[in-house]
Every structure is written in C-alpha cells, then in structure tokens.
N, C-alpha and C positions, 0 to 999 in steps of 0.2 A: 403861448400860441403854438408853439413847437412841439411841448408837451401832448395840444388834444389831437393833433393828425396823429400823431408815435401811436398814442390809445387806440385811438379809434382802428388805428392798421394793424397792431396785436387782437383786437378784438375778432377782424374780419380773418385772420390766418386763423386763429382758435377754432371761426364757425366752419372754415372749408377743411381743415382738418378733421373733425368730427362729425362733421354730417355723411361722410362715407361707411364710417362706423357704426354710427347709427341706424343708416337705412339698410345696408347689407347684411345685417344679424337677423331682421326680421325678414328678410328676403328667402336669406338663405333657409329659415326655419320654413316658412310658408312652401317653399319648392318641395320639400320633402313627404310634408302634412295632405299638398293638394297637388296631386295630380294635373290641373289644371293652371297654364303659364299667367301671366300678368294680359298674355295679351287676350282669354278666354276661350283660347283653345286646349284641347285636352291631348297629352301626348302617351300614346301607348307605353309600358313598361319594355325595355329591350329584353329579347332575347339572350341576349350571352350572358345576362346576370342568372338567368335559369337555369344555362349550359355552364355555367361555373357552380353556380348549388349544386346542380347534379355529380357535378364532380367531384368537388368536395364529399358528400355521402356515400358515393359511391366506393371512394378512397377509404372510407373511416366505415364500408359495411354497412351501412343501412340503404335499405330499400329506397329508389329513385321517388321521386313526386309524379315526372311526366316519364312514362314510359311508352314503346312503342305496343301497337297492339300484337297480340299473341292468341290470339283467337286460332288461328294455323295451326300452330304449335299444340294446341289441347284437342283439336279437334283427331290430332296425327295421332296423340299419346292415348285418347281414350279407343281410338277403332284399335289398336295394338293392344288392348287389354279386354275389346270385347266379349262377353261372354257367350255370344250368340256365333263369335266363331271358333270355341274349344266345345269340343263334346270328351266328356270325361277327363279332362286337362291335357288335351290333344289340339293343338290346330289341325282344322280341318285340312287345310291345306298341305301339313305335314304325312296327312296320311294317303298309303297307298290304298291300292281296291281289297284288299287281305286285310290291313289293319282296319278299315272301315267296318266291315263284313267283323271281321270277331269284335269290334264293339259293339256292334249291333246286337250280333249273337249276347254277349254279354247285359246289353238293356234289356233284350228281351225276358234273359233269366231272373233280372231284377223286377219285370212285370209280371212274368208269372207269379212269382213267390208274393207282391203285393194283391193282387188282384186274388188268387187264393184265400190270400187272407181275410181279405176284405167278403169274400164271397162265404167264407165259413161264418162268418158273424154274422149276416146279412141272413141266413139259413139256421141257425141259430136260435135269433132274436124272432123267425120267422115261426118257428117252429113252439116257442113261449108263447108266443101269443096265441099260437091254435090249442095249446096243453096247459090255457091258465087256468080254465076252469074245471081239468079233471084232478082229479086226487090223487095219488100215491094209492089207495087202496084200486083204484078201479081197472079191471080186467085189461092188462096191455100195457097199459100207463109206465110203469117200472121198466117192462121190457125194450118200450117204443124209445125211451130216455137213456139206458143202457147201448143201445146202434145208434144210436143219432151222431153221437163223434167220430167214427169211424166212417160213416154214410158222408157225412160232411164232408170230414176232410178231404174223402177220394171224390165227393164230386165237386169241390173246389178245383184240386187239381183237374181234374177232366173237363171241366165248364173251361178254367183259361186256358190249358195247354190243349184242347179237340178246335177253337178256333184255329189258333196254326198248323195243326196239324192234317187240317183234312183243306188246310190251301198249299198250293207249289206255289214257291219263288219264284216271280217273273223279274230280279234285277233291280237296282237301288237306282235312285237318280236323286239331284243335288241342283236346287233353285236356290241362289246366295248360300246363308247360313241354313236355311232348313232341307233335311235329309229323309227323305222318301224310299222306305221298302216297301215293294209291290209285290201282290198276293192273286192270286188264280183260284177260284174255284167253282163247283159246281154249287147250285140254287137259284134262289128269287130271292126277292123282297123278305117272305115271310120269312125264309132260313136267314136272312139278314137279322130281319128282327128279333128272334128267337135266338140266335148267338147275342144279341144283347142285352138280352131280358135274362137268360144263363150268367151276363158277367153282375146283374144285380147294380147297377150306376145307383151314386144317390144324385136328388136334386136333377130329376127327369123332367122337361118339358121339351115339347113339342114344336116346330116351326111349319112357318112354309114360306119359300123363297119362287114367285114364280108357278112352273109346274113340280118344281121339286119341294120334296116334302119329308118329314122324320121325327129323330126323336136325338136329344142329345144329354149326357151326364156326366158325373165324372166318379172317378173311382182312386182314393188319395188328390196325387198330383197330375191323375191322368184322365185326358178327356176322351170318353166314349160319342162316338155321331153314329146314326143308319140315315142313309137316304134310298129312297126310294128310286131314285136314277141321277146320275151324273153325265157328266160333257160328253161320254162314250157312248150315254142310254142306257148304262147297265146298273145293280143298284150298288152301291159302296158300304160296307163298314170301316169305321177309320179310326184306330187310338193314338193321341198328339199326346207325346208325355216331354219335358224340358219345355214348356212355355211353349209348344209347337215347332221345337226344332228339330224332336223326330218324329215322323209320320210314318203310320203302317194304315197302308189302304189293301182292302181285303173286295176284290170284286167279283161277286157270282155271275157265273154265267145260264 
C-alpha cells in the first residue's frame, strides 16, 4: 500500500518536471520563425537590432543597409562640376570682364576657322554639281576648275569673318550660365538673310512664332537663326555655339 502512493508521487514529479521542457523548446522556436505572439498580435522587429548591424558593417567596411538620404549632397557635388558653368575650363564666375572678352575673342577664332571650312565645302560640292556635266575638253572648264580653290577659300574667309566685321560691339551680358555678345549694325531683314545664306547652314527650315518669323541651321556644333524682328522690333542674326551657352546676336538697324 505504501509502495503505490511512492509511485504514483515519482510519477507526478517526473511529469511537472518535464513538461516545462517540453513546451518551452517549441516556444522558443516558434517566437523566432513567427513574428506573431501566442496571443495573435504581431510585434514589430526593434530598432537597435538595426543600429547594431549597421554598426557592425560599418566597423568591418562595408556599406550600411539603412542609410540617410543624400540627395543634398549629389545635388551640391554635381552643380560644382557643371559644364554649363566653365567656358573653356574656366568658371565663369572666376572670370573678370578681360578674361571673359579674350575668350570670347578666342571662340570666335574657333568659329571662324570652322565655319570657313564648312563654307569651302558647301561652295565646292556646289560648284560639282553645276560642272558635272561639262568635260575637261570644253572651253573654260579647266580654267574655271584651276580658281575655284583660291576663290573658295578667300570667300570663306570673307563670308564668316564680313559678318563681324561690319558690326561694332555693343557689350557682353550674362543670364545664369549663358553668355551674350552683342553686335550693332547697319541693314534689314534682307542683309540679315543674305549673311546667312553666305554662312551656307545645313539642315535649314523655316518657322514662325507669332509675328516673328525666319529661318534656322546649323553649321558643325553651331546654330545659325535670322529673324525677321525681335523684342526691340529690329531683325536679329544669332550663332549659339557650346549647346547655347554662347550667344552672338548681331542686330541691324
């Protein structure tokens, strides 16, 4: 009789010892697996476990997970490397009214020399096609072909470099990144248009904006416009060469 209580009371310490055991291993494992408590609520992941990763990596060199934003920072870094504010690997703002003026001067010798060039091929190729169908034997033909290079070349030069030169400089000015040298001269419309039929643009069409109206091309990297009148009423020729960050406006009077 003695015997079956002893059992029975090792039996019941066995089961309250091991049933702790038992249910806390699956517990534990489920807490980690699911997000979600026993009681059905879902508990967000903390914070400092994140600010501790980040630490860690950031310790041992590798790039963070959650960074702050830096939008700022690239926006600061790329206007500091803009192209639209160096002319000829110059900030603009570096330069005084001297340094400005001889680069200018300096673009402009670069447009001549292009636009020259451009204008001797264009007179050239113009010129082949009105002397394809004469012969080498026919009266002229040989002679016409012999001054054509010399005729060329000088009226290249004189087609780009008679635009500036029969305007005076009225003064530069400077809206942001884009640089405006301004030109005076005497004409109309027609000698507008006629200095731009001279510089030979390819890829000419025509607009109208309004009451204003023209013709626009380009010649390499640079863009030829004539209008018939502008904000002042008067007509403009205008060549934008760097993507339009420099302008020559040339206005007849």
């Amino acid at each position: 009789m003695i015997a079956r209580p002893l059992c029975l009371s090792l039996v019941a310490l066995v089961l309250l010892t091991w049933t702790p055991i038992v249910g806390c291993e699956p517990a534990n494992v489920a807490a980690v697996n699911n997000p979600t408590s026993a009681g059905g609520r879902e508990h967000p992941p903390s914070d400092l476990s994140d600010v501790a990763n980040n630490g860690i990596r950031e310790r041992r060199g590798l790039p963070q997970e959650d960074i702050s934003d830096d939008s700022e920072e690239e926006e600061d870094d790329e206007a500091v490397r803009d192209e639209h504010d160096v002319l000829a690997g110059f900030p603009l703002d570096d330069l005084d009214d001297d340094g400005l003026q001889a680069l200018l001067d300096i673009d402009d010798e670069i447009f001549y020399d292009q636009a020259g060039e451009h204008v001797t091929k264009k007179m050239l190729l113009e010129d082949r096609k009105v002397n394809r169908g004469s012969s080498l034997g026919a009266p002229g033909a040989l002679s016409r072909r012999k001054r054509i290079a010399p005729l060329v070349a000088r009226a290249a030069l004189i087609g780009a470099r008679a635009l500036f030169r029969s305007f005076a400089r009225s003064g530069v000015t400077r809206s942001g990144a884009r640089v405006t040298r301004h030109y005076n001269g005497r004409g109309n419309y027609g000698d507008a248009v006629r200095h731009f039929q001279n510089l030979r643009p390819n890829n000419v069409r025509s607009f109208q904006s309004g009451r204003i109206s023209g013709q626009t091309g380009t010649i390499g990297n640079h863009r030829v416009t004539v209008r018939n009148g502008s904000s002042s009423g008067r007509p403009t020729l205008e060549v934008r060469s760097h993507n339009g960050q420099v302008v020559r406006k040339f206005r007849f009077n």
